[in-house]
C-alpha positions as a Markdown table, in Angstrom:
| # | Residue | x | y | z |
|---|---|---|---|---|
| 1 | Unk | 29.5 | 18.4 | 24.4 |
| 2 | Unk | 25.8 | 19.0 | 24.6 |
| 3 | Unk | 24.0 | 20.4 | 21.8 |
| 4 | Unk | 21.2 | 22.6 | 22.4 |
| 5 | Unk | 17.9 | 21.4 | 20.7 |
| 6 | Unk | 14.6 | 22.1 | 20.3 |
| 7 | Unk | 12.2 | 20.0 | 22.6 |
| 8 | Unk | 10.5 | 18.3 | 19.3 |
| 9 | Unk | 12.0 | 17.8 | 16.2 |
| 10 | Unk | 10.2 | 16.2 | 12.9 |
| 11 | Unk | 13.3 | 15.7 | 12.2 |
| 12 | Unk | 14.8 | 13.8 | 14.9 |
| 13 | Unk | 11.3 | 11.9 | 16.1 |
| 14 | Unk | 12.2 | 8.3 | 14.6 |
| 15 | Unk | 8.3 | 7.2 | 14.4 |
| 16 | Unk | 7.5 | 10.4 | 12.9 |
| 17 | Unk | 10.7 | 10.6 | 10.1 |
| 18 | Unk | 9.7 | 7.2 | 9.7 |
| 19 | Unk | 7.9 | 4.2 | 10.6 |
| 20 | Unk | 4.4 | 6.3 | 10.7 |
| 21 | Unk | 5.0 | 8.0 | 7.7 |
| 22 | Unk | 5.2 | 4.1 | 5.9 |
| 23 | Unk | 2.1 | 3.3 | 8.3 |
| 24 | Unk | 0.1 | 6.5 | 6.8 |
| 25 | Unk | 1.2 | 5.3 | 3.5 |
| 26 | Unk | 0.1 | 1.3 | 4.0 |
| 27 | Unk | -3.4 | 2.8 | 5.2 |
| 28 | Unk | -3.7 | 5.3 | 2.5 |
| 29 | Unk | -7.1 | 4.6 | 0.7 |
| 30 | Unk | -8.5 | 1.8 | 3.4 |
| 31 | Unk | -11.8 | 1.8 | 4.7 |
| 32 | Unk | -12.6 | 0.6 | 8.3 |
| 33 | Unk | -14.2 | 0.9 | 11.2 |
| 34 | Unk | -13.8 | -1.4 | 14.4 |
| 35 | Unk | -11.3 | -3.6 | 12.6 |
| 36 | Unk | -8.5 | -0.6 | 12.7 |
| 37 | Unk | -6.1 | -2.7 | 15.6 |
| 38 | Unk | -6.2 | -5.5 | 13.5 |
| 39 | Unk | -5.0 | -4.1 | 10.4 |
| 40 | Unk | -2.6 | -1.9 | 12.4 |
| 41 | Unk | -1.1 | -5.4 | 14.4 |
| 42 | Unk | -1.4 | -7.0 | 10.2 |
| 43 | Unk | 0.8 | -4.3 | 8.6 |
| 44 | Unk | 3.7 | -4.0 | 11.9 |
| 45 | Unk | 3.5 | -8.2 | 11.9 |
| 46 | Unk | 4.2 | -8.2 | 8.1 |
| 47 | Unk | 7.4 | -6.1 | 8.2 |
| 48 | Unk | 10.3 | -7.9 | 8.1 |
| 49 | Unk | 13.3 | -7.2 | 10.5 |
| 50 | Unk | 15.2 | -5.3 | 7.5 |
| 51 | Unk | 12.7 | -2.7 | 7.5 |
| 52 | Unk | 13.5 | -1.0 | 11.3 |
| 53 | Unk | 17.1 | -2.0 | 10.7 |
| 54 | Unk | 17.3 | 0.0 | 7.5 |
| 55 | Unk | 15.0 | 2.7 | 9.1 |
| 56 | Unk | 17.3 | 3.1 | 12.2 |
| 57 | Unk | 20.4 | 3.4 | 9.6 |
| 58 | Unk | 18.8 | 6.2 | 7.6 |
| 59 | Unk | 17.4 | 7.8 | 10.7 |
| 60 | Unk | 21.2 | 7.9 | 12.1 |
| 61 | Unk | 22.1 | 9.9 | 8.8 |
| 62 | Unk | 19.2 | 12.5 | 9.1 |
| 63 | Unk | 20.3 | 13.0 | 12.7 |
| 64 | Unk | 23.5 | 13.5 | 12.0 |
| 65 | Unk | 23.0 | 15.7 | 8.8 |
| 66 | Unk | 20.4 | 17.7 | 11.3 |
| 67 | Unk | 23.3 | 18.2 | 14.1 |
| 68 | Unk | 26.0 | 18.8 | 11.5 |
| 69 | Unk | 23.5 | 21.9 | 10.4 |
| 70 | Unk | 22.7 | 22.8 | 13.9 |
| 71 | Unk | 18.8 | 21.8 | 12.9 |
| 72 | Unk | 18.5 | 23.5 | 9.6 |
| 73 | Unk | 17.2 | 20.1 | 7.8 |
| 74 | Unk | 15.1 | 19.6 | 5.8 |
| 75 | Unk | 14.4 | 16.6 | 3.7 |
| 76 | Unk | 14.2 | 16.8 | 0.0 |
């Protein structure tokens, strides 16, 4: 069955839900200037592999919370 969808979802977008919103949150009160790739390559070298594996399995229960409510999610 295919479920209709909106063509963007914050709530389905998987950098969005949540591997940027911990990158805004790691570069919250920083200053730079040229040196931004470098801190950028720092903080995504420094995660471990348990952070995208437990960010893919609560992704998969916001997706499926979203489709169960035919998109009427919202996170709380």
């Amino acid at each position: 069955e295919v479920v209709p969808h909106p063509p963007y979802s914050p709530y389905l977008a998987p950098c969005d839900f949540f591997q940027f919103r911990n990158l805004k949150n790691f570069l919250s009160g920083k200053k730079f200037s040229s040196e931004v790739m470098s801190i950028v390559n720092d903080y995504f070298e420094g995660l471990g592999i348990s952070f995208f594996s437990e960010g893919r399995k609560n992704s998969e229960h916001s997706w499926t919370k979203c489709v169960d409510l035919e998109g009427d999610y919202v996170e709380k």
